[in-house]
Backbone as XML, in Angstrom:
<?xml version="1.0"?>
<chain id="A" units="angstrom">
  <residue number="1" name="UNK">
    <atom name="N" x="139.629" y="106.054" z="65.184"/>
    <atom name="CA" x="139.878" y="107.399" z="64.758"/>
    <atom name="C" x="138.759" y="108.271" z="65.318"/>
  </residue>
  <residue number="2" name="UNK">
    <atom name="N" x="138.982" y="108.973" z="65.866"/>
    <atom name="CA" x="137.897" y="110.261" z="66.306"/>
    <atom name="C" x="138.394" y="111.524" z="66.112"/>
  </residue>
  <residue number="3" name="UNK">
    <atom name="N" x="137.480" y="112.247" z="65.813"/>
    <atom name="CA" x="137.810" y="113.774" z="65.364"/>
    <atom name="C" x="137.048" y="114.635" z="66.497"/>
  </residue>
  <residue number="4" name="UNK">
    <atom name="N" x="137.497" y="115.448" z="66.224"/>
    <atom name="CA" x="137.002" y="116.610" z="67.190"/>
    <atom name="C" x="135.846" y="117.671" z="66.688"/>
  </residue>
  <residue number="5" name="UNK">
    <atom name="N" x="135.540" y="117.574" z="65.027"/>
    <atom name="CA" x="134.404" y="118.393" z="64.508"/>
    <atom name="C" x="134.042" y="117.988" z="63.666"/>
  </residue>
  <residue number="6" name="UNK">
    <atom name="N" x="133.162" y="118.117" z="62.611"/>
    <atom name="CA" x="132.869" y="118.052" z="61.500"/>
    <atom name="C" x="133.562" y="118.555" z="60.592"/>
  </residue>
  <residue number="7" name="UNK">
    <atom name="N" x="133.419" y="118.363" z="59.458"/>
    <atom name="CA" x="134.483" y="119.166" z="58.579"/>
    <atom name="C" x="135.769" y="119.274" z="58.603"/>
  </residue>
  <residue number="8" name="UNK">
    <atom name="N" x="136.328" y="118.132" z="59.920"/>
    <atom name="CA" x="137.953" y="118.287" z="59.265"/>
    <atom name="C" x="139.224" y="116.781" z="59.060"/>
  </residue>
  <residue number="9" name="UNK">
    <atom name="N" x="139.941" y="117.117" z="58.802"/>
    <atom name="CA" x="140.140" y="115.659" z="58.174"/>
    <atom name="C" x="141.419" y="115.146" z="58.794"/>
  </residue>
  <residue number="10" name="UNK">
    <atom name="N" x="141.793" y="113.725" z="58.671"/>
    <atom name="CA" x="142.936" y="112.977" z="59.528"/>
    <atom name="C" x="142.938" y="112.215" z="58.689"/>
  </residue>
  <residue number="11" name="UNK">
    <atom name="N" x="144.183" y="111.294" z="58.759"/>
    <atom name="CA" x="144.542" y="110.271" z="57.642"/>
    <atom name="C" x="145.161" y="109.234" z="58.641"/>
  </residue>
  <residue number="12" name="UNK">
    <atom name="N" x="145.233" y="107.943" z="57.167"/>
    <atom name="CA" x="145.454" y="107.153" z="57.911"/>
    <atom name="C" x="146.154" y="105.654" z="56.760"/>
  </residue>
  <residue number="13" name="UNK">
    <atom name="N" x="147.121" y="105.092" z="57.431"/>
    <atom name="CA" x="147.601" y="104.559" z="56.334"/>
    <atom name="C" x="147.469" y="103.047" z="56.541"/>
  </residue>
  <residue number="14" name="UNK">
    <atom name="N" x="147.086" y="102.584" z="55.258"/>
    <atom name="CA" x="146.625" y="100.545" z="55.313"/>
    <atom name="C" x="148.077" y="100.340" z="54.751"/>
  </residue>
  <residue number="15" name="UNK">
    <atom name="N" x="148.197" y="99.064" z="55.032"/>
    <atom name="CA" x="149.346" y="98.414" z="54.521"/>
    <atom name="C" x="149.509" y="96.850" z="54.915"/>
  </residue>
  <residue number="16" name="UNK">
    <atom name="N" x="150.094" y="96.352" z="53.838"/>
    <atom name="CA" x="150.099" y="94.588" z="53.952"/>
    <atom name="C" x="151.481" y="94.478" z="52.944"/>
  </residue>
  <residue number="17" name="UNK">
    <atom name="N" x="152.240" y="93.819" z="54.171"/>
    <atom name="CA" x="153.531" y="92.857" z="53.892"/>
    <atom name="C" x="153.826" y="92.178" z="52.503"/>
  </residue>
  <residue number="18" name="UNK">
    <atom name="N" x="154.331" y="92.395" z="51.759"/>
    <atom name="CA" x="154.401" y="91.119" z="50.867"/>
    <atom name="C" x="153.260" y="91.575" z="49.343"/>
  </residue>
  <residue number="19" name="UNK">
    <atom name="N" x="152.186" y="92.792" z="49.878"/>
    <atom name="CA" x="151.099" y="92.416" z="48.673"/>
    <atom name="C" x="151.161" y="93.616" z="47.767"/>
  </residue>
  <residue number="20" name="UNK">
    <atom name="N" x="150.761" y="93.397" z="46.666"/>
    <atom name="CA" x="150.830" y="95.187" z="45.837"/>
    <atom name="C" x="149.328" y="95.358" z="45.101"/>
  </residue>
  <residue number="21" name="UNK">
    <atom name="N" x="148.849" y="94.272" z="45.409"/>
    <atom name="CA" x="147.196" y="94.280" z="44.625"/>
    <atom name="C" x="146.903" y="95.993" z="45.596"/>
  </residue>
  <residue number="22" name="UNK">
    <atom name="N" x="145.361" y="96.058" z="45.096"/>
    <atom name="CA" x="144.857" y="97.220" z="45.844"/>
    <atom name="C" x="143.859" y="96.805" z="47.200"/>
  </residue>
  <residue number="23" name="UNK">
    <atom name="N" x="144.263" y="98.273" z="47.748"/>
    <atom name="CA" x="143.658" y="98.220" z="49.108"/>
    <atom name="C" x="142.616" y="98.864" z="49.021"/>
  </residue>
  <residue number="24" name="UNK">
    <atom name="N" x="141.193" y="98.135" z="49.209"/>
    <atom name="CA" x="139.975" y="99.389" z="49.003"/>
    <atom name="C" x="139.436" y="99.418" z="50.323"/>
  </residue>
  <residue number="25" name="UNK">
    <atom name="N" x="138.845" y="100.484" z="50.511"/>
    <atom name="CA" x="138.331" y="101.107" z="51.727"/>
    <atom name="C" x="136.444" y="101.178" z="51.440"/>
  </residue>
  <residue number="26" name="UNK">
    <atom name="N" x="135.775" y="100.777" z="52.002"/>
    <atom name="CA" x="134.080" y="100.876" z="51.919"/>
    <atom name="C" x="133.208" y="102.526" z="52.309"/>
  </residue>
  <residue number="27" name="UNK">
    <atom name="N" x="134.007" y="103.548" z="52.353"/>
    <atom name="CA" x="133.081" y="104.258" z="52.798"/>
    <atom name="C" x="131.812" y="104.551" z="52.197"/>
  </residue>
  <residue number="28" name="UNK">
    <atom name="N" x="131.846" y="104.434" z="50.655"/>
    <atom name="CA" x="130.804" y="104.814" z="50.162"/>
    <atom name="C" x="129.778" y="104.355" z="49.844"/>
  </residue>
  <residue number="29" name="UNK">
    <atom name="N" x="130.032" y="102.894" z="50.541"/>
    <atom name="CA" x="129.000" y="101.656" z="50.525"/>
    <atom name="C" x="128.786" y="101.095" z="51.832"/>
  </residue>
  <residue number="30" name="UNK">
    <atom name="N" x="129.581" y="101.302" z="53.000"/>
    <atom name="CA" x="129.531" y="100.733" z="54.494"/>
    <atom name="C" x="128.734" y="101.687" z="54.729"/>
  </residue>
  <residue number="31" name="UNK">
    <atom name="N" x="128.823" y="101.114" z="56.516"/>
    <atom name="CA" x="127.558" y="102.235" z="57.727"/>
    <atom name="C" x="128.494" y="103.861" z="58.145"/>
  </residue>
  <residue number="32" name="UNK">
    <atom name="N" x="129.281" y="103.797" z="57.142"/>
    <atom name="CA" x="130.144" y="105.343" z="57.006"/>
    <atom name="C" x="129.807" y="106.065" z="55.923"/>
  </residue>
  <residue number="33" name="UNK">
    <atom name="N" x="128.996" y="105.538" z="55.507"/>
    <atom name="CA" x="128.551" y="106.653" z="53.833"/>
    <atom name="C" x="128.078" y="108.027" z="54.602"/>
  </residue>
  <residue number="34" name="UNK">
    <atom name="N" x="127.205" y="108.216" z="55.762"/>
    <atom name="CA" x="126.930" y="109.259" z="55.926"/>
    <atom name="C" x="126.945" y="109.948" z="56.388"/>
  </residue>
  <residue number="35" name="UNK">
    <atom name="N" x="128.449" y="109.785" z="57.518"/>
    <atom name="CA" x="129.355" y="110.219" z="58.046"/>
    <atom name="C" x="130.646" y="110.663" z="57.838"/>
  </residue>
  <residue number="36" name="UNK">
    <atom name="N" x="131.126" y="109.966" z="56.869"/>
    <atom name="CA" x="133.115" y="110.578" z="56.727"/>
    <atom name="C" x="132.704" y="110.059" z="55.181"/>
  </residue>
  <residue number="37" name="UNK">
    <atom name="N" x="133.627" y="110.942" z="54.416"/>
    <atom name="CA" x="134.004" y="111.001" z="52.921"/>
    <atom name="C" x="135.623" y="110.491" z="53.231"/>
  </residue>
  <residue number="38" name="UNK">
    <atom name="N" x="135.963" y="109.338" z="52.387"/>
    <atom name="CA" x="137.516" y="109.146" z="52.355"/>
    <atom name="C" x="137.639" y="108.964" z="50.954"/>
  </residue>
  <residue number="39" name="UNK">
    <atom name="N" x="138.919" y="109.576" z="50.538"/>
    <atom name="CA" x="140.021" y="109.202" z="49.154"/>
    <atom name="C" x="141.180" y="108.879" z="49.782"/>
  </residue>
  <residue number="40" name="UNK">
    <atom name="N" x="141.865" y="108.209" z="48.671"/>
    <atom name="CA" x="140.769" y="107.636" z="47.149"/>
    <atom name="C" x="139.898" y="106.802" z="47.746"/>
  </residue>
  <residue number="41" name="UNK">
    <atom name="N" x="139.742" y="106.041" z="46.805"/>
    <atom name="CA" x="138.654" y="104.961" z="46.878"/>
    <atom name="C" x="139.662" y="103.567" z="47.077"/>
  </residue>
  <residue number="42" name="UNK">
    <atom name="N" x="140.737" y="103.424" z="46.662"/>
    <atom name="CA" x="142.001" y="102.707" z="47.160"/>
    <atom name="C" x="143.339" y="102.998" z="46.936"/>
  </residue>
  <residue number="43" name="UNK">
    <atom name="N" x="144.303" y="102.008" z="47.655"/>
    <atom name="CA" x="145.291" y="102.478" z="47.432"/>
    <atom name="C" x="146.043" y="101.576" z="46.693"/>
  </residue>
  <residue number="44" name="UNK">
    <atom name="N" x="147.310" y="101.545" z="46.352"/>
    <atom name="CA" x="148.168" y="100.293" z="45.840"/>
    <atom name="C" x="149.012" y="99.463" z="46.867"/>
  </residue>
  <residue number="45" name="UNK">
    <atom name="N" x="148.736" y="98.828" z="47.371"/>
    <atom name="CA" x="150.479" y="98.024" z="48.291"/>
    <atom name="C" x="151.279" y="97.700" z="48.410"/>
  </residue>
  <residue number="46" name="UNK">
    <atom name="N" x="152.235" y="97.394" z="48.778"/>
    <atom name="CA" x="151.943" y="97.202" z="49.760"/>
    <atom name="C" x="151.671" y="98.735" z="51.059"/>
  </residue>
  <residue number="47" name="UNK">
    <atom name="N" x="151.553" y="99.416" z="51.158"/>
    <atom name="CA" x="151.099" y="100.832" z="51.512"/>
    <atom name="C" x="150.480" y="102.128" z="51.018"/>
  </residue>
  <residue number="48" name="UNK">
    <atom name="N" x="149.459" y="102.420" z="51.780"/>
    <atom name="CA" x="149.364" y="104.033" z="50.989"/>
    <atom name="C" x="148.198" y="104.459" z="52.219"/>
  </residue>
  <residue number="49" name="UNK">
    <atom name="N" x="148.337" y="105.935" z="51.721"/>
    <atom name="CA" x="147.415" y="106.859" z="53.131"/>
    <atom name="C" x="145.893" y="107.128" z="52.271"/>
  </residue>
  <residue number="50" name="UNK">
    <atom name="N" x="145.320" y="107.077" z="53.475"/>
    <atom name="CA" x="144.157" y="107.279" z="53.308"/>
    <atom name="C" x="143.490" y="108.780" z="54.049"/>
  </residue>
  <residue number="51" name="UNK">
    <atom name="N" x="142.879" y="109.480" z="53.045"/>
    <atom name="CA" x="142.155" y="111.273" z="53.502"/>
    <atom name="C" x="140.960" y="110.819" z="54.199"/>
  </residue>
  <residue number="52" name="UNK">
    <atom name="N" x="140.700" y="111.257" z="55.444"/>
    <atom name="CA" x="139.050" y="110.609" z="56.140"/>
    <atom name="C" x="139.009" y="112.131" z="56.181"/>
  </residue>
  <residue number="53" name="UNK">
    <atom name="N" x="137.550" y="112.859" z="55.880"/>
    <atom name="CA" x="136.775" y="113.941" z="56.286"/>
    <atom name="C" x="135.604" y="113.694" z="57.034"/>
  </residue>
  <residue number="54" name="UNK">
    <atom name="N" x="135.272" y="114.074" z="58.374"/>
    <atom name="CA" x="133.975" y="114.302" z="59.032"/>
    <atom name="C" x="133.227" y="114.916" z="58.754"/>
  </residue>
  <residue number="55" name="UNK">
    <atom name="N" x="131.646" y="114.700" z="57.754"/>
    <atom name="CA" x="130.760" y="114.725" z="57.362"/>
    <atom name="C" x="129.703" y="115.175" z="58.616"/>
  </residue>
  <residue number="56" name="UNK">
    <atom name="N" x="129.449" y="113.973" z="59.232"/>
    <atom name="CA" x="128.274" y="114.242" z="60.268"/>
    <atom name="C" x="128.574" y="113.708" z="61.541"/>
  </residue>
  <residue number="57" name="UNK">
    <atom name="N" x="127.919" y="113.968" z="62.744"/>
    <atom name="CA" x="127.878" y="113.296" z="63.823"/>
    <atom name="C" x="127.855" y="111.711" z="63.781"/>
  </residue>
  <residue number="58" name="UNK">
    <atom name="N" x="128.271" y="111.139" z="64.281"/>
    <atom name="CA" x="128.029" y="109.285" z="64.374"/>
    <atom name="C" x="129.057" y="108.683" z="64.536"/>
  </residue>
  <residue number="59" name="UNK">
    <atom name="N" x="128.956" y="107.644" z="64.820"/>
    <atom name="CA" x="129.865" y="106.156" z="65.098"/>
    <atom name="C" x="129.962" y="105.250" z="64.028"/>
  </residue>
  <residue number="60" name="UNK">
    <atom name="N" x="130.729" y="104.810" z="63.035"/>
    <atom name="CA" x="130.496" y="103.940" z="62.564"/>
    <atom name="C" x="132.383" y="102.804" z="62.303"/>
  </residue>
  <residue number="61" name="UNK">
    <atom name="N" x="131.821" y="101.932" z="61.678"/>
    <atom name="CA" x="133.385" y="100.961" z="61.494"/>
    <atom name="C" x="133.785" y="100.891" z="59.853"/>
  </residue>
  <residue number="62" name="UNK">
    <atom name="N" x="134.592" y="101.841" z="59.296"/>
    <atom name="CA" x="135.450" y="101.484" z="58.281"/>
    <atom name="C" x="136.046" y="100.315" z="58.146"/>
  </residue>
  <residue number="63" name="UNK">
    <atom name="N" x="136.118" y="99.732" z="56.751"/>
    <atom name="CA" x="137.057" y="98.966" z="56.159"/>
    <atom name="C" x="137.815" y="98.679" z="55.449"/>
  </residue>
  <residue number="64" name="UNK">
    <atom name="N" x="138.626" y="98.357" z="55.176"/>
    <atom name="CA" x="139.885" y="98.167" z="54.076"/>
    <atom name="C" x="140.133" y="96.696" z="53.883"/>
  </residue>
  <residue number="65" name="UNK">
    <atom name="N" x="140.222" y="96.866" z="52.731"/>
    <atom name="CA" x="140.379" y="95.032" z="52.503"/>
    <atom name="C" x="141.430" y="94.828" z="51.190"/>
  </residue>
  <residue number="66" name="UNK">
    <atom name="N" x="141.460" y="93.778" z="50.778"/>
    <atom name="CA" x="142.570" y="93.144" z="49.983"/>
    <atom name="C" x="141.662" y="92.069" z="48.637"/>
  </residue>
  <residue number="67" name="UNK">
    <atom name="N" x="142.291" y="91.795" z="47.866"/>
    <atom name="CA" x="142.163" y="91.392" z="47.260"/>
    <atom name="C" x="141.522" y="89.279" z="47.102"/>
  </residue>
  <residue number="68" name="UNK">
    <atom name="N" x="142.173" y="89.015" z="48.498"/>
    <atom name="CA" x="142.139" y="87.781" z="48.827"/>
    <atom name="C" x="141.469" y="87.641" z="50.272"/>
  </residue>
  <residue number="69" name="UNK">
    <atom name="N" x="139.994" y="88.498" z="50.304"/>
    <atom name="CA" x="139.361" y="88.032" z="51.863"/>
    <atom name="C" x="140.275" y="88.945" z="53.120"/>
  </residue>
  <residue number="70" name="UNK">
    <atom name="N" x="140.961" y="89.397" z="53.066"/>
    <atom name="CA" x="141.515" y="89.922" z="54.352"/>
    <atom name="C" x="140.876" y="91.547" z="54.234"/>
  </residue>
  <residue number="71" name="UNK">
    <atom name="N" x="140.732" y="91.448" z="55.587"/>
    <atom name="CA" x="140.040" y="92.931" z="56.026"/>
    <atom name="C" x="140.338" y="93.228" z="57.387"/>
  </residue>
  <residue number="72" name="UNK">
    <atom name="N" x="140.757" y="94.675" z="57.372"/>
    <atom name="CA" x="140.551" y="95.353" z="58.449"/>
    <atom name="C" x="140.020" y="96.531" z="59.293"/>
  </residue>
  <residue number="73" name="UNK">
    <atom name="N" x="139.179" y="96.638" z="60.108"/>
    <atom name="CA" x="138.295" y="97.761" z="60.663"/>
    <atom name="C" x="139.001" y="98.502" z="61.466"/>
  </residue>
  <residue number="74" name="UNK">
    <atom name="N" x="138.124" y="100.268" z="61.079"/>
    <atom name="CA" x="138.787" y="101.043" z="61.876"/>
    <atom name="C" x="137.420" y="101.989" z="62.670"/>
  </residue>
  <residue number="75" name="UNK">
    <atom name="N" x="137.389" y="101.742" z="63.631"/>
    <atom name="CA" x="136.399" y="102.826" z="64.378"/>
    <atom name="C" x="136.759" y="103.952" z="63.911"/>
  </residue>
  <residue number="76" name="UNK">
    <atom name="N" x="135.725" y="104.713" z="63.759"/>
    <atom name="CA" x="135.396" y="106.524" z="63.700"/>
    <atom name="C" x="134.255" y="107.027" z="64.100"/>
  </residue>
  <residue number="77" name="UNK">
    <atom name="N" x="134.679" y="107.927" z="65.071"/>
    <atom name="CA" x="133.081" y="108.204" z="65.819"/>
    <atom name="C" x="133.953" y="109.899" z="65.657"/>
  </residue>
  <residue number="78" name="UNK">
    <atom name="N" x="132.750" y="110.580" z="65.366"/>
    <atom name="CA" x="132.409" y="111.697" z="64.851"/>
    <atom name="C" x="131.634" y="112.658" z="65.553"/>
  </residue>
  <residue number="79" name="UNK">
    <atom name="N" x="131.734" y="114.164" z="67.118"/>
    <atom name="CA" x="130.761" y="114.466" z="67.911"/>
    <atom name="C" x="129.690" y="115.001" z="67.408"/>
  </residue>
</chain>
């Protein structure tokens, strides 16, 4: 995901086959805390969208994960 400024926002949606536990996302604890603000804090599944806002300049790797070890990363670099 890359944005074009600070301050504006793109979404983006997790989803897993088969599961309805929740999908949480790390921004406010990964190497994205001080770069992008995302809500919620999770979603339900098997789908749901996720709000990313650009905070500051930087690169970092989001995650979303599951309930049972599965995770997946999303680049966001920020100019």
């Amino acid at each position: 995901m890359t944005f074009s400024a600070t301050l504006t926002t793109q979404s983006f949606t997790a989803s897993e086959a088969n599961y309805a536990g929740a999908l949480n996302q790390d921004s406010a604890t990964g190497d994205c805390a001080a770069i992008v603000a995302v809500t919620p804090p999770f979603v339900t599944g098997p789908a749901g969208d996720f709000a990313v806002t650009a905070l500051a300049s930087g690169s970092c790797t989001l995650h979303v994960s599951d309930d049972h070890g599965g995770s997946q990363p999303l680049a966001v670099t920020v100019p």
